[in-house]
C-alpha positions in Angstrom: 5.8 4.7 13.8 3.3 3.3 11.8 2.9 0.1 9.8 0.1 -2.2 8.0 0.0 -5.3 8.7 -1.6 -7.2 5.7 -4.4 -9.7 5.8 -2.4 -12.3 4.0 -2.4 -15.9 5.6 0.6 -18.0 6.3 -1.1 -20.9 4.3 -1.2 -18.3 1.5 2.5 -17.1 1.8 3.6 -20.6 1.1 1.0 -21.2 -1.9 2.3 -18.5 -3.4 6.2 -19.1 -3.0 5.7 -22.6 -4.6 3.5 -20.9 -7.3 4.5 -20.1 -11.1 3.8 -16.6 -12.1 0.8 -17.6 -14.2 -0.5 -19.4 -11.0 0.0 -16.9 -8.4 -2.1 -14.6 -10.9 -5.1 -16.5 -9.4 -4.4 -15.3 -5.7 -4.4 -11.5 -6.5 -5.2 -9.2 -3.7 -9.1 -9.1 -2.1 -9.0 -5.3 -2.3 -6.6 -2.5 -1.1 -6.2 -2.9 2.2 -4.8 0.8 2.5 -8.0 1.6 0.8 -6.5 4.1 -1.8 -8.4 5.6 -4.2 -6.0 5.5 -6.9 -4.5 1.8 -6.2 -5.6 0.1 -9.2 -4.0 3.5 -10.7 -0.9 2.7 -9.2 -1.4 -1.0 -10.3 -1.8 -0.2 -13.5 1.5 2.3 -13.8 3.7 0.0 -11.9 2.8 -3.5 -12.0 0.8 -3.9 -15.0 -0.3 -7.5 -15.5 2.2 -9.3 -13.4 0.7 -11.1 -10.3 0.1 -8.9 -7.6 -0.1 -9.7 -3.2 0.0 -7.9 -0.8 2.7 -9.4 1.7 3.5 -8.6 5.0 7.1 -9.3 4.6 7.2 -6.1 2.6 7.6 -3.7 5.5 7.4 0.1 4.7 7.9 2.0 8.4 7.4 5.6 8.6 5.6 8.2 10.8 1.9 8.2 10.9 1.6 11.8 11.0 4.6 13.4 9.7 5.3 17.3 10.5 8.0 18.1 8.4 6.3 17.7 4.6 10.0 17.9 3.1 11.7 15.5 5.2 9.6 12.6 5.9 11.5 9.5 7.2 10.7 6.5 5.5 12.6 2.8 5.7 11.4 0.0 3.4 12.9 -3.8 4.4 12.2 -6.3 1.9 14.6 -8.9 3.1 12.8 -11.2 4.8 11.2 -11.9 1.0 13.8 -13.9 -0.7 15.0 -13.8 -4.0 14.2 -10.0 -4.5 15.2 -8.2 -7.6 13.8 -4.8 -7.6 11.9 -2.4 -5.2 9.8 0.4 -6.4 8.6 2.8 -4.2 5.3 5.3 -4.6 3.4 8.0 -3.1 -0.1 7.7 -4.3 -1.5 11.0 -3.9 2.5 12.7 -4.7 1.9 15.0 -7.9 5.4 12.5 -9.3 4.3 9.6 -7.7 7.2 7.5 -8.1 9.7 8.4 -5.1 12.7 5.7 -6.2 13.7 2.1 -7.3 16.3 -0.2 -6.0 18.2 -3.2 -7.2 19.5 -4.8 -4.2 22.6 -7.6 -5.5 24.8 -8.5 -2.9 23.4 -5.8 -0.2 20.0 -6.7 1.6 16.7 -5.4 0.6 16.3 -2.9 2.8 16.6 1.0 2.4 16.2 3.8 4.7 15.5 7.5 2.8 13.7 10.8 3.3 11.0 11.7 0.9 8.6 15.1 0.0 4.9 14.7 0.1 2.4 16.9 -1.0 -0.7 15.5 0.9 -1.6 12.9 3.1 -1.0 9.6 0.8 -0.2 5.8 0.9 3.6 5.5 1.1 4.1 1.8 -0.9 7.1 -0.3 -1.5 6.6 -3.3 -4.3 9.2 -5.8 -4.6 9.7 -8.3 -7.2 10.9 -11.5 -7.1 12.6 -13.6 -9.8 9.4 -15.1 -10.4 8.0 -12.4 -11.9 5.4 -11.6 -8.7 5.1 -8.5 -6.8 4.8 -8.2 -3.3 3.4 -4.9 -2.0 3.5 -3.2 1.4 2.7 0.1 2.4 1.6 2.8 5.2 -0.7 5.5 5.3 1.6 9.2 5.9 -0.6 12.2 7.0 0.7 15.5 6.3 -0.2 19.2 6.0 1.4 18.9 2.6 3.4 21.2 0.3 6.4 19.2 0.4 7.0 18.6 -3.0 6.2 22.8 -3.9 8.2 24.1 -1.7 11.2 25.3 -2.6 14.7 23.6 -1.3 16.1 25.7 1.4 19.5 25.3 1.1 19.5 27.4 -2.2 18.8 30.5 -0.2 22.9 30.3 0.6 24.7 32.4 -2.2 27.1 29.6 -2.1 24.9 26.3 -2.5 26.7 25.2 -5.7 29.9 25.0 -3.9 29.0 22.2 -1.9 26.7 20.7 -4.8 27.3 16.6 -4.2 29.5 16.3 -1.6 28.8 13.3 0.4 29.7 12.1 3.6 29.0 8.8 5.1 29.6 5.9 7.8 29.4 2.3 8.4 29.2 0.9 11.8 29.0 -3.3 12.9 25.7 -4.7 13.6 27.7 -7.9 14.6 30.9 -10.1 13.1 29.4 -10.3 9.7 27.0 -7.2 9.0 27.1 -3.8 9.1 25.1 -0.7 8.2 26.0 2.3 6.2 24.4 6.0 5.9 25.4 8.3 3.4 24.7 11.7 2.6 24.6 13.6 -0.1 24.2 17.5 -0.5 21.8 18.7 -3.3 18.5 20.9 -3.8 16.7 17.6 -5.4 14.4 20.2 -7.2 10.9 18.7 -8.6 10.4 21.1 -11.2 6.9 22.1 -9.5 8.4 25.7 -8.1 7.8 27.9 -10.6 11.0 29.1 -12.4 12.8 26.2 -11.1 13.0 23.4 -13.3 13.8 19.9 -12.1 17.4 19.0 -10.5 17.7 15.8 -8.9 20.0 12.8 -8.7 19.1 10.0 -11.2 21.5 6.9 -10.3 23.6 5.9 -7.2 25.1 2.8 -7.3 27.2 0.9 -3.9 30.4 -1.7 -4.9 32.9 -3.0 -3.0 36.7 -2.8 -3.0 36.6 -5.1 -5.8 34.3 -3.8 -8.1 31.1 -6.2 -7.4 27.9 -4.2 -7.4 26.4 -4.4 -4.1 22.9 -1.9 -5.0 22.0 0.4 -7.7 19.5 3.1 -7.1 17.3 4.9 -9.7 15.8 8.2 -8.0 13.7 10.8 -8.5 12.4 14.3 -7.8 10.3 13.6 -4.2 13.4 12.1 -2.7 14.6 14.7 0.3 16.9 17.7 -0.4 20.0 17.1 0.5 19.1 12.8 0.5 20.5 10.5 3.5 20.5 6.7 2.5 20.8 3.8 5.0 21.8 0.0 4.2 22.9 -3.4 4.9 25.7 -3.3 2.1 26.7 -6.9 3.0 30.2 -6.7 3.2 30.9 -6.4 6.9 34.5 -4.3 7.6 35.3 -3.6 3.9 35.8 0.1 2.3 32.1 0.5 0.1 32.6 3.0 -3.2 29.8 5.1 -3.5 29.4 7.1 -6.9 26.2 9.0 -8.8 25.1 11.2 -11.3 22.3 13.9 -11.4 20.0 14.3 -14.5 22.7 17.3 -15.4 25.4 14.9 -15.6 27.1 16.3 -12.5 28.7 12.9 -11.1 30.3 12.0 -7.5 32.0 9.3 -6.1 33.0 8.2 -2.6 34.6 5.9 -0.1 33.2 5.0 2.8 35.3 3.3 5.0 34.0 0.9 8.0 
C-alpha cells in the first residue's frame, strides 16, 4: 500500500488551525508534491479560491500499482482533521475526474470504496473544514488503464436487472463504543464512455440511525466500482444503521443493517 506523506511542518499545522480563512490563504501549498500535471486544473474545478494545504492528516491509502483497472481499492481517513464538513475525492488523469463526495455528520471521516481508472493518475481526497480551508491528500495509482471503458461485467447475465440494488451489509465492534460497517450494493455503475451504453450510476446514499439522525450522505458518480462496497465508522456502536439511495434513474433502495 502506498501513501504520501506531505512536506507540511508541525509548526505549520498549528498556524494554520488557529488561522482565519483569509489568513491561511497566505500559507498555500509550495507546489504539488504529487507533481501532477493537471493540479492547478484540479485546483481550479474543485477548490477555486478557498485556501488550499496540503495536510498529512488527509490520508488517501490505496495500491501503488493496481492490477485490476475496474476495481481499485481505495480508503480515504480524514478524521484525524477536526471539524470536517465535506470530502471530495478525484482522479486527475480519470476522463470524469470526480470519483465521489461525502458529508460525514455524526460518522467519522473516513471512507473505504472501490473506484475505475483509466490511466495511471493521482488518487486525491480534499477535505474541508468549517473554516472554509481545504486540506488535500493524495497517492499516486499506476495502472494499465481502461477501467472506466470497459464495460460492467455483470450485465453479461440475462438477469442483471433482477438483482439491480440489492444491498447487503455488516457491522462488526472495533471496541465498547465503535464499530465499522461495509455495505454493498449491486449495480453496473455505467460511465456513459462504452459506446451504446449511456451513464447509470447511483447519485446519493445517505447512513441514519434508528432515530432518524443523519450519520453520512454520499454524492457519487460514474468511476465509483460496479457493483460499489462502502466501509465506515458510522458512530453509533451496537445500533441498527438505515441505509437508503437513489440512482440518476430514480431507482431507490433502502436497508438495515443490523450490528
Amino acid at each position: 500500500m502506498a501513501q504520501i506523506n506531505y512536506p507540511l511542518s508541525v509548526a505549520a499545522l498549528a498556524l494554520a488551525a488557529l488561522m482565519s480563512p483569509a489568513d491561511a490563504a497566505a500559507l498555500r501549498e509550495q507546489g504539488d508534491p504529487l507533481a501532477s500535471a493537471r493540479w492547478e486544473d484540479m485546483r481550479r474545478s474543485f477548490l477555486a479560491d478557498a485556501p488550499v494545504l496540503f495536510d498529512p492528516r488527509i490520508k488517501v491509502i490505496a495500491p501503488s500499482t493496481a492490477e485490476n483497472p475496474m476495481q481499485v481499492p481505495v480508503t480515504v481517513d480524514a478524521s484525524g482533521l477536526p471539524g470536517v464538513v465535506e470530502v471530495v475525492v478525484f482522479a486527475d488523469f480519470n476522463p470524469i475526474v470526480e470519483v465521489l463526495r461525502f458529508y460525514p455528520e455524526s460518522a467519522a471521516a473516513l471512507l473505504g470504496f472501490r473506484v475505475k481508472l483509466q490511466q495511471s493518475t493521482p488518487v486525491r481526497a480534499a477535505a474541508r473544514t468549517a473554516d472554509g480551508v481545504w486540506h488535500v491528500g493524495g497517492t499516486w495509482v499506476n495502472t494499465v488503464g481502461g477501467g472506466c471503458t470497459a464495460p460492467a461485467a455483470g450485465k453479461a447475465t440475462p438477469d442483471w436487472q433482477a438483482s439491480l440494488n440489492q444491498v447487503s451489509g455488516r457491522q462488526w465492534s472495533e471496541g465498547p463504543n465503535a464499530s465499522r460497517l461495509r455495505l454493498r450494493i449491486v449495480h453496473p455503475m455505467d460511465t456513459g464512455l462504452v459506446a451504446g451504453t449511456p451513464a447509470f450510476h447511483l447519485e446519493e446514499i445517505e447512513f441514519r440511525d434508528e432515530a432518524g439522525h443523519r450519520l453520512m450522505r454520499l454524492r457519487t458518480f460514474e468511476p465509483v466500482a460496479e457493483n460499489p462496497v462502502f466501509t465506515l465508522q458510522p458512530g453509533v456502536a451496537g445500533q441498527t444503521v438505515i441505509s437508503a439511495g437513489r440512482d440518476n434513474n430514480g431507482n431507490r433502495f433502502e436497508a438495515r443493517i443490523a450490528p
